[in-house]
N, C-alpha and C positions, 0 to 999 in steps of 0.2 A: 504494500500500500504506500500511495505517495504519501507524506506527511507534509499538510498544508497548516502555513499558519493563516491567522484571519485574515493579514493584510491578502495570500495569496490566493484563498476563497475568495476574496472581492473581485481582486482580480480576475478570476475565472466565471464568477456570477456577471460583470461589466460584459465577459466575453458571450455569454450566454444571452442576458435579456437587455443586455446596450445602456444600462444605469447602474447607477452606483447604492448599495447597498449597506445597512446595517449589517452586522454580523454580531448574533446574541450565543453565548460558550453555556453549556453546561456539560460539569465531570460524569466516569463513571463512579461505581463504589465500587470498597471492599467491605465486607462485612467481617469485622475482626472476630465475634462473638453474638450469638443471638439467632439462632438459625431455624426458623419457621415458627419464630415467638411471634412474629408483626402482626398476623394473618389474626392471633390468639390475645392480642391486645397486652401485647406484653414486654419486654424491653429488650433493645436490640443497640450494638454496638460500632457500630460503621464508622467508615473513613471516607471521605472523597478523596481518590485520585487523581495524579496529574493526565488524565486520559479524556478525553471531552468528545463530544458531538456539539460543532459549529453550525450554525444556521444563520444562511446571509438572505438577507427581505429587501423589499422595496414593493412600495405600492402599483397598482394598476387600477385603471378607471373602470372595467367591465365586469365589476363584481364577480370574476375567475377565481379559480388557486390555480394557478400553476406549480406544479411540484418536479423537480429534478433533484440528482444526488451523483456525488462522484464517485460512488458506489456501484451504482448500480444504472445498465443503460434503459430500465423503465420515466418513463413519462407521463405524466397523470397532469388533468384537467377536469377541474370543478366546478361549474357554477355555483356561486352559494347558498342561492336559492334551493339547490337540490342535491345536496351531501348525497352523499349514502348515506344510511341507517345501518346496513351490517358491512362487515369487516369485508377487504377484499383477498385477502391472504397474498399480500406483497409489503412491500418496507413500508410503501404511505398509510398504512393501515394507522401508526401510530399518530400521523401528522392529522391524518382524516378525523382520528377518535377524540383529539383534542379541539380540532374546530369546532366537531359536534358537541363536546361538552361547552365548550365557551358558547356557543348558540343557544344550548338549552338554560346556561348561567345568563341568562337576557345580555351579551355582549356582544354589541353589531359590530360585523366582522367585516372589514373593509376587503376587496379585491387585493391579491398579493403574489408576487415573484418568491419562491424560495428556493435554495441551492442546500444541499445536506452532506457536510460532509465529517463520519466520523470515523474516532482514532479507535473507542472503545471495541474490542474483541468484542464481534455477537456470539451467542451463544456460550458464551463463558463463562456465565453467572457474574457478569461486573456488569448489570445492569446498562447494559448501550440503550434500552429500549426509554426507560425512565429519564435517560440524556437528552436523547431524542423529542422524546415526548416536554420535557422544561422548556430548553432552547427553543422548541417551537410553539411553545405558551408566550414565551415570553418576544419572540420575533412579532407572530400573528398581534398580540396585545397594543403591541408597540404600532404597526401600522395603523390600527384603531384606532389608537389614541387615545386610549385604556390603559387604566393601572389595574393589581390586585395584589394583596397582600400576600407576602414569599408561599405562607400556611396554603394560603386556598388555592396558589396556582398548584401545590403540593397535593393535595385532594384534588383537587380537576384532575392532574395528569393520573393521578388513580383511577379516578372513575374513568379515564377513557380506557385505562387497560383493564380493568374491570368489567365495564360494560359494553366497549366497544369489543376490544381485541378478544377479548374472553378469557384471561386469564387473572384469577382470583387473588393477584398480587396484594400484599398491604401497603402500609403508607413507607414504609423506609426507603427505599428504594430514590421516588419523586421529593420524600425529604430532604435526604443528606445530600441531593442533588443540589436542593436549593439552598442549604444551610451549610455545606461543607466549609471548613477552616484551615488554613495550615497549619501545622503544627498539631493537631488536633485530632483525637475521636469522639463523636457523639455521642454520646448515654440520651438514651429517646426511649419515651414510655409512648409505648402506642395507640395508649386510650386516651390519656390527656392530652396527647403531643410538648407537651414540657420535655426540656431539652437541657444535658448541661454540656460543658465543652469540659473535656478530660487531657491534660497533655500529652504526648508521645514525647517520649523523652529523644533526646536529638539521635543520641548516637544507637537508634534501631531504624531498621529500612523492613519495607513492606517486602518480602519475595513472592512475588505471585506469579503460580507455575499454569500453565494452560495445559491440561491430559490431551487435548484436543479434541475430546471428544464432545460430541454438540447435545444439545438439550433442547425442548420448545416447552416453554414452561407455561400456555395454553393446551397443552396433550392432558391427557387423564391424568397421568402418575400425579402433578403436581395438586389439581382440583379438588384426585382424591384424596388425597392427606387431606387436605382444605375439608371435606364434607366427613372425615374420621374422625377430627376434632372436633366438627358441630355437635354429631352423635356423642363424641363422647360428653360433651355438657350438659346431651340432655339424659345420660343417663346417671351422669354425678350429680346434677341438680336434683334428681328424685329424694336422694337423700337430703342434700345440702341446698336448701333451698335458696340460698344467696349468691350460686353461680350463676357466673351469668357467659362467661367464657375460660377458657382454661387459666386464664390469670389468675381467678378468683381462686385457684384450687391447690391447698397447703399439698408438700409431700404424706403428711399422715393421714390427710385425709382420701388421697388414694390410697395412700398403702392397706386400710379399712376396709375398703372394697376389693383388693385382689382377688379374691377367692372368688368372689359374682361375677366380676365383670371380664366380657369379655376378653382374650388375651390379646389378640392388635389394637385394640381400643385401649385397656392399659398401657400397652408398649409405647403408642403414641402419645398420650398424656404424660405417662417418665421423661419421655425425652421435654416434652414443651416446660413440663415444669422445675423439672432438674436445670434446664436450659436459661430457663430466667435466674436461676438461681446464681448459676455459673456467670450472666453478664454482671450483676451486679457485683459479685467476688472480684471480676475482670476490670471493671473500670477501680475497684482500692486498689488493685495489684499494680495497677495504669501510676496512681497518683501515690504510690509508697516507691516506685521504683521497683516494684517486685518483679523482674521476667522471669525469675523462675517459678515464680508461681502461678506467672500467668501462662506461660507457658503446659507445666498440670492440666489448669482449665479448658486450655485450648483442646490439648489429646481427650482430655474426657468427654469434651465436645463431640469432638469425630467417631470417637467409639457410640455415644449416645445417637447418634446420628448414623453410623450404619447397622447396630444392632437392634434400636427399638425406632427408631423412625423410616427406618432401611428405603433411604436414599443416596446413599452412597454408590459408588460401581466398581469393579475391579481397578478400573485404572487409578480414580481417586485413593481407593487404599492405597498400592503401590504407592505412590507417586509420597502421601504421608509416611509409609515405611521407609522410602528411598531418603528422608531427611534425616534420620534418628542416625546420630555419630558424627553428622555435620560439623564443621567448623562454627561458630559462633551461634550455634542453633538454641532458639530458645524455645518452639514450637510451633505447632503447626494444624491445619486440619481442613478439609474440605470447608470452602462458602460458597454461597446462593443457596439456589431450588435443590441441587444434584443432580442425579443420571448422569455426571459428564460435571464441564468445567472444567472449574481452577480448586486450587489449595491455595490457602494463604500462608506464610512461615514469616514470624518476627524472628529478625539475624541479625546481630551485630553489625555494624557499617562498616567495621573495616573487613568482614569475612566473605560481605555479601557477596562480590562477584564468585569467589571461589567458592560459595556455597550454590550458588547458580549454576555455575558450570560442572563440580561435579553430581549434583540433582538431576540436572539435565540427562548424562552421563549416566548415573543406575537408572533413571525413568527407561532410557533409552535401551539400554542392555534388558530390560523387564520386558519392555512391551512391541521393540523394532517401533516405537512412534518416538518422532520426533516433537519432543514439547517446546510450547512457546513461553519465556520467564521474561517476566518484566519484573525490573526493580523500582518501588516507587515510594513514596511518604506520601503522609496527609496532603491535601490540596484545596481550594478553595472552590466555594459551589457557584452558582450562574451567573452570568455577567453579562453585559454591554459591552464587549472586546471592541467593535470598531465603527465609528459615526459613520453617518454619509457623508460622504464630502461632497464639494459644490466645487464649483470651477469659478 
């Protein structure tokens, strides 16, 4: 992939609709900790990375979208008047789902040029789609000549992948899109949306390994977890009548029920709820300095995560076994949805490359794939990268 900065999107967008454009930045994430709590109203520990989906706008008088991407050589045209109402199962799926929400949010959506160009790996579980979906909140907004507060453009890009695209995402994802910091991890409660900012201490670097292998997190696998959890609320509630989502639910008060309750229905509540438990230990361990014990939490992550919420795959184990003996290795464990993806491993900065390269190296000798690692820290969430210029 070419790597365009915004000035040279502009450039490329001039070359395409003959004006000179805005270009609005939103990152992908890493989810350091917190892995299908969001969906359960429950707390999740992200980072934005330095990896973005740029989106360059400029108005047009015919009440159109015009949509392009340096991605990808489809083409799409909109009248506004007449959205689609379902998905088309192509990239603009995400750009369409957000207009439609900004329409059904009473915001008149002005005629627009857009160019789409991003860095984030799809299918990798570092959310490219929630990048996608910001930037082009905040592009489309802009031609309007419309504001919305970071929270609601955060919930909009939800609901379009929610309702549009069909995939039963929570809010993390379009949050730390929009709220990302450098320097920084999020502590996010995903019932209240309250947020704190936790430091990363300087001298750790994010290693985030791509298995290669892809995911569509609108497929069943991901849904059904999503409708495993609801069951299982409404079968914890019978007892515990003040549930209202797996948040609500102490460890001893599952453990009370084992012997009733179904055994995938248990398996999946251990992990959501052992999992909120572990981000909250995760972000002290963040602010005491502790990596090695946040590291612990990490692995116990990943194990909770292929054994009781069994979304893991062959390659993501490997690829977590291939770190253990690493050079500055503090931990590590599968993030996102699963089936595929990335792992994430907190390393020491001054080890990181040579922990990349020989990671790389057992992944490789495991599985004949070649993995994709990128090295990265906190980064900051959506922006205004570049005006229109005049002449």
């Amino acid at each position: 992939m070419i790597k365009r900065t915004a000035r040279e999107l502009a450039q490329a967008f001039e070359q395409e609709f003959g004006a000179s454009p805005e270009v609005f930045s939103a990152p992908g994430r890493v989810n350091l900790i917190g892995e299908h709590t969001d969906y359960n109203e429950g707390f999740v520990l992200p980072s934005a990375i330095g990896f973005y989906v740029r989106v360059a706008v400029s108005p047009r008088s015919d009440g159109k979208l015009l949509l392009r991407s340096t991605g990808f050589s489809d083409k799409f045209e909109f009248p506004l008047d007449t959205l689609p109402s379902r998905r088309l199962f192509a990239w603009c799926d995400y750009v369409l789902g957000v207009a439609v929400m900004l329409v059904r949010a009473g915001i008149s959506l002005k005629g627009a040029n857009l160019l789409v160009y991003g860095q984030v790996p799809i299918g990798a579980g570092l959310s490219s789609s929630a990048a996608l979906e910001v930037a082009s909140a905040l592009a489309l907004l802009s031609v309007a000549s419309q504001d919305l507060p970071l929270t609601d453009v955060a919930k909009l890009c939800q609901r379009a992948e929610n309702e549009f695209v069909g995939a039963r995402v929570g809010i993390m994802d379009q949050f730390v899109s929009c709220f990302g910091q450098e320097g920084y991890a999020i502590l996010l409660d995903c019932r209240s949306l309250e947020y704190k900012l936790v430091p990363i201490p300087e001298n750790v670097r994010f290693v985030i390994c791509n298995t290669k292998v892809k995911h569509e997190l609108s497929t069943g696998e991901y849904n059904g977890r999503h409708e495993e959890c609801e069951e299982a609320v409404r079968v914890l509630s019978k007892t515990y009548p003040g549930v209202y989502s797996l948040r609500d639910v102490s460890s001893d008060q599952l453990s009370s029920l084992k012997s009733t309750m179904d055994p995938v229905l248990y398996r999946r509540s251990k992990h959501v709820i052992s999992e909120n438990e572990r981000v909250v230990r995760a972000a002290e361990c963040f602010r005491a300095s502790d990596l090695d014990g946040l590291g612990r939490l990490m692995r116990e992550s990943h194990c909770s995560l292929r054994d009781d919420y069994e979304v893991s795959c062959r390659e993501l184990d490997l690829m977590v076994e291939a770190a253990e003996g690493l050079p500055g290795y503090y931990g590590g464990r599968m993030t996102g949805g699963g089936f595929g993806g990335c792992t994430v491993n907190l390393v020491d900065e001054r080890h990181a490359k040579t922990f990349a390269d020989q990671l790389s190296e057992r992944y490789q000798q495991a599985t004949k794939i070649s993995p994709e690692i990128m090295i990265c820290s906190a980064a900051n969430g959506a922006a205004l990268e570049s005006k229109k210029t005049t002449a």
